[in-house]
N, C-alpha and C positions, 0 to 999 in steps of 0.2 A: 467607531474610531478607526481609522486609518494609520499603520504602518507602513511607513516606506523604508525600506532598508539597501544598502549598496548591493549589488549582484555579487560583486567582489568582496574580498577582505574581511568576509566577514564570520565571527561564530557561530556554529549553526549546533543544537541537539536534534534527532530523528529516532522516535519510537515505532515497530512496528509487532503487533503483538494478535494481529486479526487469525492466524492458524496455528497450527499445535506448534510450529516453531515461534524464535524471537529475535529479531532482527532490531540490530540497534546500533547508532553509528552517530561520532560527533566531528563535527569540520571545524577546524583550524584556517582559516582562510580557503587556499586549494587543496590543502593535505585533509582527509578523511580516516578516521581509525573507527572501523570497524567491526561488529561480532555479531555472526548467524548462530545459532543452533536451537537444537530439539528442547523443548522447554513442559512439551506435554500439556497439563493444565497448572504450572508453576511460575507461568508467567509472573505473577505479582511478588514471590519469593525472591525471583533473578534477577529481574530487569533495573531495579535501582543500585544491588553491586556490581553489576556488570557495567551499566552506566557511569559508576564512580571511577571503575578501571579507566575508561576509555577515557573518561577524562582528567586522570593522571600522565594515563602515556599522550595523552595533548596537550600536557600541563597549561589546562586550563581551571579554574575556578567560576561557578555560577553567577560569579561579577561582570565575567568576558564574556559570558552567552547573547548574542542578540537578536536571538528567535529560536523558540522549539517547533517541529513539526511532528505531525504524527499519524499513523494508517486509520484513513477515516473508514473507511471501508468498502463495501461491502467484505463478510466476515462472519464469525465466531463471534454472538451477541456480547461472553464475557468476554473474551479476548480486544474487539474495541473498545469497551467501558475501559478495562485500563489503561490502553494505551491512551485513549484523551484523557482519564482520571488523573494520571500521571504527568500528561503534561501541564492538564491545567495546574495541578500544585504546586510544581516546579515558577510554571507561569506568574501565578499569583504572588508569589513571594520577592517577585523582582519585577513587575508590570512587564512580563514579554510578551508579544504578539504569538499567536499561533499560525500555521496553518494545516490542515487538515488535506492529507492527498489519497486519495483512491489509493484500493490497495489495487485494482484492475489496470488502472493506469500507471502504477510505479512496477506493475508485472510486464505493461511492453515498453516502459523505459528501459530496464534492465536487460532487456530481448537482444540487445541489439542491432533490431532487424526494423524495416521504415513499414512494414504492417504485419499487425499485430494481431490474434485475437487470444484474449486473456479470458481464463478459465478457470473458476478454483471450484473444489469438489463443495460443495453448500449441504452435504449430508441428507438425510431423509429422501434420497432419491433423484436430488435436483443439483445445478448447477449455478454459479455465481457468473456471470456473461459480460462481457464488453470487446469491440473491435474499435481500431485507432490506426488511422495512419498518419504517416507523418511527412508536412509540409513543409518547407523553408524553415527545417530545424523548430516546427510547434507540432505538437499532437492535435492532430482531428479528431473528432468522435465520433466515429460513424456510425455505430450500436453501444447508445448508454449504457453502463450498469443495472442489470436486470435481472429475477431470476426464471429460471427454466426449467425443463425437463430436456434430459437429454437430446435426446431425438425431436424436440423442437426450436434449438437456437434459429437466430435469424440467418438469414444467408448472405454472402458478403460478395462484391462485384471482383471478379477480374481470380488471377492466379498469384503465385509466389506468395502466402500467407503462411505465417509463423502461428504457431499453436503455444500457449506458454501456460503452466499453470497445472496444479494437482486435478484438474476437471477432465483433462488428457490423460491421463492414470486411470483413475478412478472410471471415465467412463469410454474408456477410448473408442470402442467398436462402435458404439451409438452417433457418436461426435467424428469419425471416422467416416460412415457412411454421409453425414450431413456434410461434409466439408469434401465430396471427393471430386481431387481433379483439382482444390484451390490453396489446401495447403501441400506445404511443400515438407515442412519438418514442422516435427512438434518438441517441446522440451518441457514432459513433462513433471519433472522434479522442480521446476523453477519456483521459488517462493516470492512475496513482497516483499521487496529488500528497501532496507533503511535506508542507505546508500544511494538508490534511484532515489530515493524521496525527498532526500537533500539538494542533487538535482534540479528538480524540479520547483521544489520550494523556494529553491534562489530568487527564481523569478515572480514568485507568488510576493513573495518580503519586498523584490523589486518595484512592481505594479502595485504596491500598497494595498494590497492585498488580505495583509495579517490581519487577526481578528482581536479581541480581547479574550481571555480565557473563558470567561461567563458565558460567549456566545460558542463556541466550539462546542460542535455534536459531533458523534459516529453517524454513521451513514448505515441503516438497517438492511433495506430492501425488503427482507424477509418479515412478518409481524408476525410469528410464531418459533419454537423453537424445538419443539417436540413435534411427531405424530400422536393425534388419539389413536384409544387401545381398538376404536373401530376401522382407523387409516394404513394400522401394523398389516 
């Protein structure tokens, strides 16, 4: 089933819950209200009062909503389980469309910079990867979302590259030597922000894009979550 929604005017909710922050934000037409913070593994405690804030100070009610969106991922296995858990429920109870937006790709939305590559730490030694640049105001993908080892991301053409994401923290010197010469700044405290993803989702609701709650998945990459006690 096909959602087509106005790019304009319209109510948006955005969940993003894929790393140990929580990123959540609801749009009023062009005004957005906002909330980032450290959530640790409390995600599923915070994120529906903080939700209910936001949408008081946009006095809205769940009647005005006409799309949720939410960090599909890649990520924190529990962490996208509820952010799409969340919104499918939401979902369900009023037939809305979803759509699901990379948390890679809502990392060089938020960048401000026209390329991008997005990095989040992926734990157990590896990294979460994607490069994007950007064209007549659309993102390109130029390296999917994938995951890595440090010192083997892909290599990206040309210079003046932005670095964005906890994967620059965590593994800077590794990622440092692989990119030297192409980026230029890196930022990395930068999280997936809700924010970006309503953004982007505009256009997703636009192009009819939205899905039914039933079909909305996270986006793994990873099919494991631990190291065995022989990979420690």
């Amino acid at each position: 089933m096909r959602h087509r929604i106005s790019a304009s005017d319209v109510n948006l909710i955005a969940l993003e819950t894929s790393t140990e922050y929580c990123s959540l934000a609801v749009a009023r037409g062009a005004q957005v209200f906002e909330r980032n913070f450290h959530a640790g593994q409390r995600h599923s405690e915070f994120a529906l009062p903080v939700l209910r804030d936001l949408l008081q100070q946009a006095a809205l009610g769940m009647h005005a909503i006409d799309g949720i969106t939410y960090g599909a991922g890649p990520g924190s296995f529990t962490g996208l389980r509820i952010a799409c858990g969340i919104a499918q429920g939401l979902a369900l109870a009023r037939n809305l469309p979803l759509a699901g937006i990379g948390t890679l790709l809502a990392l060089a939305e938020d960048c401000g910079a026209g390329k991008v590559i997005a990095c989040l730490d992926a734990r157990m030694g590896e990294v979460y990867h994607g490069a994007y640049c950007k064209s007549g105001g659309k993102w390109i993908e130029m390296h999917a979302p994938a995951l890595y080892q440090p010192d083997s991301v892909p290599q990206v053409e040309g210079g003046d590259w932005i670095g964005c994401g906890s994967g620059f923290r965590a593994h800077a010197a590794a990622l440092t030597r692989c990119y030297a010469g192409r980026i230029v700044r890196t930022h990395a405290d930068a999280i997936p922000n809700a924010a970006a993803m309503l953004r982007l989702a505009r256009e997703v609701f636009a192009a009819g894009q939205g899905v039914d709650a039933a079909a909305a998945a996270p986006l793994y990459v990873r099919d494991k979550v631990a190291l065995k006690t022989s990979e420690r």
